[in-house]
C-alpha positions as a Markdown table, in Angstrom:
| # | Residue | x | y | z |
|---|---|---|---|---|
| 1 | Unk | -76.3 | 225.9 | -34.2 |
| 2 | Unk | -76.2 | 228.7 | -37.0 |
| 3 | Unk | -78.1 | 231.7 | -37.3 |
| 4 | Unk | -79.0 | 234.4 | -40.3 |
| 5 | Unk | -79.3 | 237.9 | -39.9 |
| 6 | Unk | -82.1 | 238.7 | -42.9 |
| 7 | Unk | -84.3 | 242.1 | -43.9 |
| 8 | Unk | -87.6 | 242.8 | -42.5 |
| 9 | Unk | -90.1 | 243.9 | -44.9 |
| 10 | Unk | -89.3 | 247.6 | -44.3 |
| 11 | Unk | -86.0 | 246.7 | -44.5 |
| 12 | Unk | -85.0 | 248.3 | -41.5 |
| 13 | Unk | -84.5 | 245.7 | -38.7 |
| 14 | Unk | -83.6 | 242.0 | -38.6 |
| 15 | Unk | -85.1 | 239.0 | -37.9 |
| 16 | Unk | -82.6 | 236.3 | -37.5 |
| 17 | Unk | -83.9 | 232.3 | -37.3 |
| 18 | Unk | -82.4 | 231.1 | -33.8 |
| 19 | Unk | -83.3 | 228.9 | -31.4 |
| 20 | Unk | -85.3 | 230.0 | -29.2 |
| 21 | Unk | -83.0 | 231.1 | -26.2 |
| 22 | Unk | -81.1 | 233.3 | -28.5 |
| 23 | Unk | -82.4 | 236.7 | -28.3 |
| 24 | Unk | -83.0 | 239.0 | -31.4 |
| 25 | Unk | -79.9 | 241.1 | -33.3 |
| 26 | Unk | -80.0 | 244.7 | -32.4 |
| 27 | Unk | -81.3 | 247.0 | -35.5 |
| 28 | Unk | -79.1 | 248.7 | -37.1 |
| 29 | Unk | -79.5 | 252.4 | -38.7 |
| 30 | Unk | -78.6 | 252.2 | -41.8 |
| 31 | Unk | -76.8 | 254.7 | -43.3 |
| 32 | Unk | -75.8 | 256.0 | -46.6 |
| 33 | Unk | -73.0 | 253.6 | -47.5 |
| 34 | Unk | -70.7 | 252.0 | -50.3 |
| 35 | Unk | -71.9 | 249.1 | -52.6 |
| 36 | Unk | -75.6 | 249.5 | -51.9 |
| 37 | Unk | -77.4 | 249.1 | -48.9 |
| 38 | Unk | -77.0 | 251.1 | -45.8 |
| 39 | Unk | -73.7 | 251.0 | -43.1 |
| 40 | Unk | -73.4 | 250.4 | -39.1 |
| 41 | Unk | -70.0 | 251.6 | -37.4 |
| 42 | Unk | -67.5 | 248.8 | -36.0 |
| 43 | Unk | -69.0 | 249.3 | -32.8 |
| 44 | Unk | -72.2 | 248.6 | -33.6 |
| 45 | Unk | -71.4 | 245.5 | -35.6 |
| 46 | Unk | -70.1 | 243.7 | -31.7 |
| 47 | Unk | -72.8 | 244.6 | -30.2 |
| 48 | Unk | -74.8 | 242.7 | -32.8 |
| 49 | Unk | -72.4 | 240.0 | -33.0 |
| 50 | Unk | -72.6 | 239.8 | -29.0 |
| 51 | Unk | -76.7 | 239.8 | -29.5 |
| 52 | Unk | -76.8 | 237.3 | -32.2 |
| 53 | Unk | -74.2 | 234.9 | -30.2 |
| 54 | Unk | -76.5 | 235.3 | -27.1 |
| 55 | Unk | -77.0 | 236.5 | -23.6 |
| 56 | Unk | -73.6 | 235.5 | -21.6 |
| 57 | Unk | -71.0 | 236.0 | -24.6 |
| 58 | Unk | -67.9 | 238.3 | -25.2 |
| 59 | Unk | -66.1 | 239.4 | -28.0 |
| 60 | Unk | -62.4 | 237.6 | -27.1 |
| 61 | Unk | -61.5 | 238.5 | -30.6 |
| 62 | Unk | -62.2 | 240.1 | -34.1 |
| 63 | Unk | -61.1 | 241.1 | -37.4 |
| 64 | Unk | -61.9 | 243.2 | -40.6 |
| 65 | Unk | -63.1 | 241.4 | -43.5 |
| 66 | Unk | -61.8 | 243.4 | -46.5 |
| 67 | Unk | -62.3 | 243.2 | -50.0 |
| 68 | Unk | -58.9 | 243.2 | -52.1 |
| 69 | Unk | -59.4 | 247.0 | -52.2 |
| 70 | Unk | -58.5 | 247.5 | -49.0 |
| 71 | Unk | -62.1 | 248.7 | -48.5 |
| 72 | Unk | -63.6 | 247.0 | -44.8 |
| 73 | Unk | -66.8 | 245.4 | -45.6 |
| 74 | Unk | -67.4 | 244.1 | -42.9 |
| 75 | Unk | -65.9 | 242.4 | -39.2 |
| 76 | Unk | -65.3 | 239.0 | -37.9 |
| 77 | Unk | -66.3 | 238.5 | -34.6 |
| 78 | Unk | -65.0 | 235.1 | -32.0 |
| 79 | Unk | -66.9 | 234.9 | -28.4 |
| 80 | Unk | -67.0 | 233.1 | -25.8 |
| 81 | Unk | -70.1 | 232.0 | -23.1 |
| 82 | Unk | -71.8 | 228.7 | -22.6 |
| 83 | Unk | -70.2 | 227.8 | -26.1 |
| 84 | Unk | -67.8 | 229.3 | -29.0 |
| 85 | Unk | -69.1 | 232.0 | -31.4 |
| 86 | Unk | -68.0 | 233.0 | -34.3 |
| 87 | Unk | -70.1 | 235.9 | -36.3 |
| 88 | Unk | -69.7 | 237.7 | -39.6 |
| 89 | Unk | -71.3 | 241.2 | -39.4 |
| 90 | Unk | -71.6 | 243.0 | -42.4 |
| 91 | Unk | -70.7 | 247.4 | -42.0 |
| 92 | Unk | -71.4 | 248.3 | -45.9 |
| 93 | Unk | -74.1 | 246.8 | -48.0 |
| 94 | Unk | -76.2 | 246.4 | -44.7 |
| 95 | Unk | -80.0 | 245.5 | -46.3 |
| 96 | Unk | -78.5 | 244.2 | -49.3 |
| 97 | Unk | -78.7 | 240.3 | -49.3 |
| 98 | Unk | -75.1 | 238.7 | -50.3 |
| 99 | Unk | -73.5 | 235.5 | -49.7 |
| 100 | Unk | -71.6 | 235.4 | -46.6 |
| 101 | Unk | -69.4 | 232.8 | -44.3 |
| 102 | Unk | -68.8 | 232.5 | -40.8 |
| 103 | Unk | -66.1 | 229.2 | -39.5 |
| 104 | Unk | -63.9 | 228.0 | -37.1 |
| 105 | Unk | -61.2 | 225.4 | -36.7 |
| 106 | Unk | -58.9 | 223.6 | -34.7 |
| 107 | Unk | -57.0 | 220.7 | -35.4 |
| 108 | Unk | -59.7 | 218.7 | -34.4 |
| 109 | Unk | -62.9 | 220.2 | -35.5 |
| 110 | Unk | -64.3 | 222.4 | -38.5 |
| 111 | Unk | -67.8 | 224.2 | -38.4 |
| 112 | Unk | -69.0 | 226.5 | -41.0 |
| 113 | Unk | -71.9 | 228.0 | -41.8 |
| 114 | Unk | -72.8 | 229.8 | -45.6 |
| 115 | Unk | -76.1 | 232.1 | -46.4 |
| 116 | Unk | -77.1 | 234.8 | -48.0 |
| 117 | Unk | -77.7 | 237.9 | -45.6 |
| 118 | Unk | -78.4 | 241.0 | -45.3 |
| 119 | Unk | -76.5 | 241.9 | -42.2 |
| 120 | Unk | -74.8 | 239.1 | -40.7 |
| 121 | Unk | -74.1 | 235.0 | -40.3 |
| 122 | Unk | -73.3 | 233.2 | -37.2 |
| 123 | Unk | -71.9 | 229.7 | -36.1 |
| 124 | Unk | -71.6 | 228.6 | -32.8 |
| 125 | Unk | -69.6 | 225.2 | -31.6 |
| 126 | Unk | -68.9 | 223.5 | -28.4 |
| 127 | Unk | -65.5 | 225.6 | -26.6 |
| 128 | Unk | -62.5 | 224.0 | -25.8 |
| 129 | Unk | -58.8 | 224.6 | -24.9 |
| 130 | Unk | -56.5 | 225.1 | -27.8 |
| 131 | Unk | -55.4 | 227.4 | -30.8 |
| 132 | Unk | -58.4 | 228.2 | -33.0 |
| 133 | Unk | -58.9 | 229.9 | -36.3 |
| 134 | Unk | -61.8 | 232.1 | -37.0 |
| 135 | Unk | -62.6 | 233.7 | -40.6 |
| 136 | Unk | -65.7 | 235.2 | -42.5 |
| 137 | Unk | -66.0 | 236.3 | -45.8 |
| 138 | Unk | -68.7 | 238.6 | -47.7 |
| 139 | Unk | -69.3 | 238.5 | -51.7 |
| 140 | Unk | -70.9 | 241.4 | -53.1 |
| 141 | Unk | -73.1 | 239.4 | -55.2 |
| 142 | Unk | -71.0 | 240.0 | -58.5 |
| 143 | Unk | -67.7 | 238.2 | -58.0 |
| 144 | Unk | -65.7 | 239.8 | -55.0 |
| 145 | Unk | -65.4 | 238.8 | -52.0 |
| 146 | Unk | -64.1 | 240.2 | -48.8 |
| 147 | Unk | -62.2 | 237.9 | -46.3 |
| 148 | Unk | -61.1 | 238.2 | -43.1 |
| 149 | Unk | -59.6 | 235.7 | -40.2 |
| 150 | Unk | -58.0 | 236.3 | -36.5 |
| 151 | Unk | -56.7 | 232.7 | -34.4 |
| 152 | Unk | -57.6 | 232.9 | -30.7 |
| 153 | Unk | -55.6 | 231.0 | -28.2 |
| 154 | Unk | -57.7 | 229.6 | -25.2 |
């Protein structure tokens, strides 16, 4: 199951397509930020990838997604509830629709899901034990791209 974090027309909320048990993203507020498009702190960012993973899930695991600046566009989020979670959440640029990547992997399996979003993208898998590999990435539209990865051991 994937889902897309995208605009409303105001531009100030989202309105992901989910299934229906998976309850709406938080809105963010944006801010003035870098590369367009408004910002949401880190902290922010889980409690949206918590929201768009769904009720019963925890952050086990995260990390920045960074452009080859340095610069943090965003965070990579893995959870755990009734399934595995793995969210990209976008903290500059938030509003501005831009290719974006959320996947995980273990030596048996490979799920990965690619839109264009404004604030975030989301894939979700069936949990097992072992070593798994989480990454997201966000393009600014014009040829860069931030990436960003974390492995969780369960």
């Amino acid at each position: 199951m994937t889902a897309v974090g995208t605009p409303s027309a105001d531009h100030s909320g989202t309105t992901p397509a989910r299934s229906p048990s998976r309850p709406p993203a938080p809105t963010p507020t944006p801010t003035a930020g870098g590369g367009g498009g408004g910002s949401v702190s880190t902290a922010a960012a889980s409690a949206i990838a918590v929201k768009a993973c769904g009720s019963g899930y925890h952050v086990v695991a995260q990390a920045p997604v960074r452009a080859a600046s340095g610069k943090v566009w965003g965070m990579v989020f893995f959870a755990l509830g009734s399934r595995g979670c793995v969210v990209t959440v976008k903290t500059s640029m938030v509003g501005v629709k831009t290719p974006m990547s959320a996947s995980v992997q273990n030596p048996r399996h490979h799920h990965e899901h690619h839109a264009d979003s404004a604030l975030y993208v989301v894939v979700t898998f069936r949990a097992a034990k072992g070593s798994f590999v989480f990454s997201g990435t966000i393009s600014d539209g014009h040829g860069q791209t931030a990436t960003g990865s974390g492995r969780e051991i369960g």
